[in-house]
DSSP file (Angstrom, degrees, kcal/mol; ACC not computed):
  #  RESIDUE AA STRUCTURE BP1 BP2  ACC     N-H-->O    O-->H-N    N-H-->O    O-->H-N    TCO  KAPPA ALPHA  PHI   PSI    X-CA   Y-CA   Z-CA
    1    1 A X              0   0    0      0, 0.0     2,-0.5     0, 0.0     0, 0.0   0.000 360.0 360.0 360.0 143.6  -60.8  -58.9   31.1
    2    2 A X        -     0   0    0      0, 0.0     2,-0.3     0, 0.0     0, 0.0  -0.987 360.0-178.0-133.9 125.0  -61.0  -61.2   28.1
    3    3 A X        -     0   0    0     -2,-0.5     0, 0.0     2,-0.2     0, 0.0  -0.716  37.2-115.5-131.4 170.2  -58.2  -61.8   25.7
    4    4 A X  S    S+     0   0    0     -2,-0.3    -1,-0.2     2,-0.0     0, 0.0   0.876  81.6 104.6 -58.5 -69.9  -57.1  -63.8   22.3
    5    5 A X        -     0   0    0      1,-0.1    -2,-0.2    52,-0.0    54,-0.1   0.295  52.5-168.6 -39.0 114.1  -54.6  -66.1   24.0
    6    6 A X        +     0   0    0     51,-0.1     2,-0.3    52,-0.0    -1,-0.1   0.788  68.1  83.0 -71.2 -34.9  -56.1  -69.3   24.4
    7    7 A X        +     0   0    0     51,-0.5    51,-1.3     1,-0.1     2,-0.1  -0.624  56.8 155.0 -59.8 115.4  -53.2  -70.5   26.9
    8    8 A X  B     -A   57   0A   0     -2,-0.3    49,-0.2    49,-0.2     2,-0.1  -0.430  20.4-169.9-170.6  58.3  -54.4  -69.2   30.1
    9    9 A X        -     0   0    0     47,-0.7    47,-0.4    -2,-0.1     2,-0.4  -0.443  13.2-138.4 -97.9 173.7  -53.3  -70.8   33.2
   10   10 A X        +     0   0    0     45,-0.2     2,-0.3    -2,-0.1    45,-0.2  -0.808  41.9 124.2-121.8 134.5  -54.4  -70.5   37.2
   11   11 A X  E     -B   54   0B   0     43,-1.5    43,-2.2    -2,-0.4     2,-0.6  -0.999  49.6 -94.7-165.1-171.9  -52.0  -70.5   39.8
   12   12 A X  E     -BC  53  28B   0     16,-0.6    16,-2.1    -2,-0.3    41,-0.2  -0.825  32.1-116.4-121.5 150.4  -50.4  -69.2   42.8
   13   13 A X  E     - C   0  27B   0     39,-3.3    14,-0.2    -2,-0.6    38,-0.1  -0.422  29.1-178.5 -54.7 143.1  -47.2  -67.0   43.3
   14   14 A X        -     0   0    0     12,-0.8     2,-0.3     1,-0.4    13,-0.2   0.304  61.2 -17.8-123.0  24.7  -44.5  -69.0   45.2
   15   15 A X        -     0   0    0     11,-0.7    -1,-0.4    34,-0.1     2,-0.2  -0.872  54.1-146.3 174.0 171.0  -41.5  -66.7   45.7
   16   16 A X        -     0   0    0     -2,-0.3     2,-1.3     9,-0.2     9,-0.2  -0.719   9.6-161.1-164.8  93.8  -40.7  -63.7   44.0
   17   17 A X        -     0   0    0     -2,-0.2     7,-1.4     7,-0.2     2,-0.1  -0.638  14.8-152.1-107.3 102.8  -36.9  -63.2   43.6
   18   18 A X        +     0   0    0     -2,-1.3     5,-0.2     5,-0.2     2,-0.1  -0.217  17.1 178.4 -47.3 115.2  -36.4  -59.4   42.8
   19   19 A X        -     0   0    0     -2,-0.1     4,-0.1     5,-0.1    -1,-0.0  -0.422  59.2 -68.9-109.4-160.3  -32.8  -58.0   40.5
   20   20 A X  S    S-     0   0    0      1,-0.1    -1,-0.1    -2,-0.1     3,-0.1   0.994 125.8 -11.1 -54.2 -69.1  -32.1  -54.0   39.4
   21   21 A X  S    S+     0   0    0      1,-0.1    19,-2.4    -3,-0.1     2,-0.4   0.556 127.2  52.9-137.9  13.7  -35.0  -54.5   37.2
   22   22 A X  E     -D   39   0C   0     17,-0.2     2,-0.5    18,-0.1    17,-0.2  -0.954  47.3-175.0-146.8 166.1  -36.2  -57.4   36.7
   23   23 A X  E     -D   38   0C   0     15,-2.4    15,-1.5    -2,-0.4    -5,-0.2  -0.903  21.9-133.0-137.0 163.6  -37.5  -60.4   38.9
   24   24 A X        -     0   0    0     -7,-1.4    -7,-0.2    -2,-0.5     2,-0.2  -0.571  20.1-152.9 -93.0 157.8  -38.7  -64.0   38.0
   25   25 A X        -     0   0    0     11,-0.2    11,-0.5    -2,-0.2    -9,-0.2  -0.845   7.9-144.5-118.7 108.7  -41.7  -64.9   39.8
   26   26 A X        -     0   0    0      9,-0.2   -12,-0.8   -11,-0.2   -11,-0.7  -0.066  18.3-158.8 -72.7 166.2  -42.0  -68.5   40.3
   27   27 A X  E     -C   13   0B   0      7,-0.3     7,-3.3   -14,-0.2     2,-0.6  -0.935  24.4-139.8-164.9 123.9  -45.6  -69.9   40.1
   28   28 A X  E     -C   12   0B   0    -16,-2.1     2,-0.9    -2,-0.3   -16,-0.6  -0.595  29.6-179.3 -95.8  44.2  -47.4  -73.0   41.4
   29   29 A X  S >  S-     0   0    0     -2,-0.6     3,-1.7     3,-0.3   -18,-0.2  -0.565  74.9 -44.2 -39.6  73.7  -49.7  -73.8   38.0
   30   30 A X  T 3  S-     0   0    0     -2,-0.9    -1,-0.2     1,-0.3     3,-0.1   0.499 122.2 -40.8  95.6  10.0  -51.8  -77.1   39.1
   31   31 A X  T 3  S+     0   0    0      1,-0.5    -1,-0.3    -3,-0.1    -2,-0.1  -0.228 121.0 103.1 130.5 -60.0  -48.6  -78.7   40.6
   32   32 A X    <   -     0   0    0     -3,-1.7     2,-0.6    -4,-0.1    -1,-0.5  -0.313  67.6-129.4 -73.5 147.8  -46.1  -77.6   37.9
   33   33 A X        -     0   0    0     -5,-0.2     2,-0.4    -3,-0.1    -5,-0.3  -0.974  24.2-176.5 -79.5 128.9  -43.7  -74.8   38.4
   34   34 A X        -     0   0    0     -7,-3.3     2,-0.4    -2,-0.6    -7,-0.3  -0.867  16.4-139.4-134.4 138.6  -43.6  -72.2   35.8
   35   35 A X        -     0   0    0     -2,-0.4     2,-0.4    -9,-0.2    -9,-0.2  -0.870  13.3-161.7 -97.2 121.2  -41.1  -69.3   35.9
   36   36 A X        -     0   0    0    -11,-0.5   -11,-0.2    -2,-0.4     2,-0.1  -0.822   6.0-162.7 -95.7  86.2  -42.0  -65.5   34.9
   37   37 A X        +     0   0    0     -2,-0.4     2,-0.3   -13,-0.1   -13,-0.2  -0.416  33.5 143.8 -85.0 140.9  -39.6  -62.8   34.0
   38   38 A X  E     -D   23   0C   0    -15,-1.5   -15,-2.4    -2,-0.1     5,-0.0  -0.972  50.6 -71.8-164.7 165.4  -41.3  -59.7   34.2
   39   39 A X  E  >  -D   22   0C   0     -2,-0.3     4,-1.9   -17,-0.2   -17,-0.2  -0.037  25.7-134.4 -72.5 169.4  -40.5  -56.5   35.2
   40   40 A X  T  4 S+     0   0    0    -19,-2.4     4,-0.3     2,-0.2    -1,-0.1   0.740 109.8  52.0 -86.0   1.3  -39.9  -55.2   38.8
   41   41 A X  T >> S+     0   0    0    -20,-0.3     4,-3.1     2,-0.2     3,-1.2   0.870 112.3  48.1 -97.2 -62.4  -42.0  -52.2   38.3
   42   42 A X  H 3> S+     0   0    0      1,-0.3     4,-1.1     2,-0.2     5,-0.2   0.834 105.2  56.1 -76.0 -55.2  -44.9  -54.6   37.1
   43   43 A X  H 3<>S+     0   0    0     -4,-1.9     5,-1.6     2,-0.2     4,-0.5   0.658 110.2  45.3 -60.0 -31.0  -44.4  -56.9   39.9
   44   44 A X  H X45S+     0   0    0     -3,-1.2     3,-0.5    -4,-0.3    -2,-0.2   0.874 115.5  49.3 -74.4 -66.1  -45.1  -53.6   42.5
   45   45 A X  H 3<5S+     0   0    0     -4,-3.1    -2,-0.2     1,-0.2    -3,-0.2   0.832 111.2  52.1 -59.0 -16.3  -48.3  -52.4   40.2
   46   46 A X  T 3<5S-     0   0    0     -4,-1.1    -1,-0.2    -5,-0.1    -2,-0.2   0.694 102.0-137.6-100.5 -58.2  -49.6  -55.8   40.4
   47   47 A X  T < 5 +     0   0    0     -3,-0.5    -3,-0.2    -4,-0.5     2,-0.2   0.717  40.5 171.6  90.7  47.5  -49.3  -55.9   43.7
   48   48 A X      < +     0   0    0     -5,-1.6     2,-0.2    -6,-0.1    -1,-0.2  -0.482   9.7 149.4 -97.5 131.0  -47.9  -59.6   43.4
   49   49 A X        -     0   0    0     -2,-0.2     2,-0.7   -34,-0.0     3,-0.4  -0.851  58.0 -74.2-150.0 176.8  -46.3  -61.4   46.7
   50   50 A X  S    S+     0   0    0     -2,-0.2   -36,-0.1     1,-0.2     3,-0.1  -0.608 124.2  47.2 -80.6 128.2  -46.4  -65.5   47.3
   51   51 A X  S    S+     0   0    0     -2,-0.7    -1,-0.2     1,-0.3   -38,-0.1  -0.393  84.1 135.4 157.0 -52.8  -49.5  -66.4   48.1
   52   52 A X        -     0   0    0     -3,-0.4   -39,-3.3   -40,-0.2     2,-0.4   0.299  56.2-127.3 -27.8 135.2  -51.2  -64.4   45.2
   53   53 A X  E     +B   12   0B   0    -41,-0.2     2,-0.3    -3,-0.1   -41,-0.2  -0.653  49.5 160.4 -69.5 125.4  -54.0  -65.8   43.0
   54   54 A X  E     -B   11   0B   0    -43,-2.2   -43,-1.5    -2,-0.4     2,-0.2  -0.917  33.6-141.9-141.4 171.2  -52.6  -65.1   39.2
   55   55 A X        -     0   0    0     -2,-0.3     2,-0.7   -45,-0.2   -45,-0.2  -0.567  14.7-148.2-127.7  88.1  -53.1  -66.2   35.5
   56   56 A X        -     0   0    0    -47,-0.4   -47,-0.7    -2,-0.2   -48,-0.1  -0.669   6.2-151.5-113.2 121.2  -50.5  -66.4   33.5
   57   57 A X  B     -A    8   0A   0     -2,-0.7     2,-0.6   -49,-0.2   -49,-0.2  -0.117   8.0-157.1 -83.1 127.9  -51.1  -65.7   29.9
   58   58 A X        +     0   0    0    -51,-1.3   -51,-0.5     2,-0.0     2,-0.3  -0.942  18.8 166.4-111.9 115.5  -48.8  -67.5   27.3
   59   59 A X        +     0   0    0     -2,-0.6     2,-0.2   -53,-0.1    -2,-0.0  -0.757  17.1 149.6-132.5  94.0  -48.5  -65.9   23.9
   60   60 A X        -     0   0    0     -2,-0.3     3,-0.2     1,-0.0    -2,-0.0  -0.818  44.2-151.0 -98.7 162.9  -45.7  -67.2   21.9
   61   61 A X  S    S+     0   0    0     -2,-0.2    -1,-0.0     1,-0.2    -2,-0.0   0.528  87.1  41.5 -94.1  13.5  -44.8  -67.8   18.3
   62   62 A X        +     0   0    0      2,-0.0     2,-0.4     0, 0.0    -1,-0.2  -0.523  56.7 180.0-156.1  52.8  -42.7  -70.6   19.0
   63   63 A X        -     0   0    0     -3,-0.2     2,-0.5     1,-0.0     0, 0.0  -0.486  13.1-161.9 -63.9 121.8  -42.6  -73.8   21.3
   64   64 A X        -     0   0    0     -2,-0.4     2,-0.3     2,-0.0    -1,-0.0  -0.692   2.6-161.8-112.2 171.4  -40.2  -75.9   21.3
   65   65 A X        -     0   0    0     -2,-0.5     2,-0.4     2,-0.0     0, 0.0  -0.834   9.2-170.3-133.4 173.5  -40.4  -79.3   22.6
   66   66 A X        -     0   0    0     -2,-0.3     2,-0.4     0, 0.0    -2,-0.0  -0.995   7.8-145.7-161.9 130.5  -37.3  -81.7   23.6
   67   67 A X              0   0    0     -2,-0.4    -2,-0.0     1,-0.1     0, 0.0  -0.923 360.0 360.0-109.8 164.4  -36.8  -85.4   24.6
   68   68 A X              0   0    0     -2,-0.4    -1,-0.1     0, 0.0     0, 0.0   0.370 360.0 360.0-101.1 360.0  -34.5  -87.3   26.9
């Protein structure tokens, strides 16, 4: 499938903590962990467990950035 969104990164599910209808799926990007809210419905068609190979496509209008 080929899409605009240049942001495109490879990783792997590591846990997939489920609500009423929706569940974060945490994700193991190169090292980093990166969080996904998504639906629970979408996590089922998906067929998404930890282990899973994914990409998860970033299209925002809006980054913010922060120091400490």
């Amino acid at each position: 499938m080929k899409l605009s969104a240049r942001n495109q990164l490879a990783g792997t599910v590591v846990s997939i903590n489920k609500g009423a209808a929706i569940a974060n799926v945490e994700l193991d990007v190169a090292g980093q962990r990166l969080v996904s809210s998504i639906t629970v419905e979408a996590v089922e068609e998906l067929g998404l467990e930890p282990g899973s190979a994914i990409v998860a496509v970033i299209k925002a209008s809006d980054v913010l950035l922060a120091i400490n």
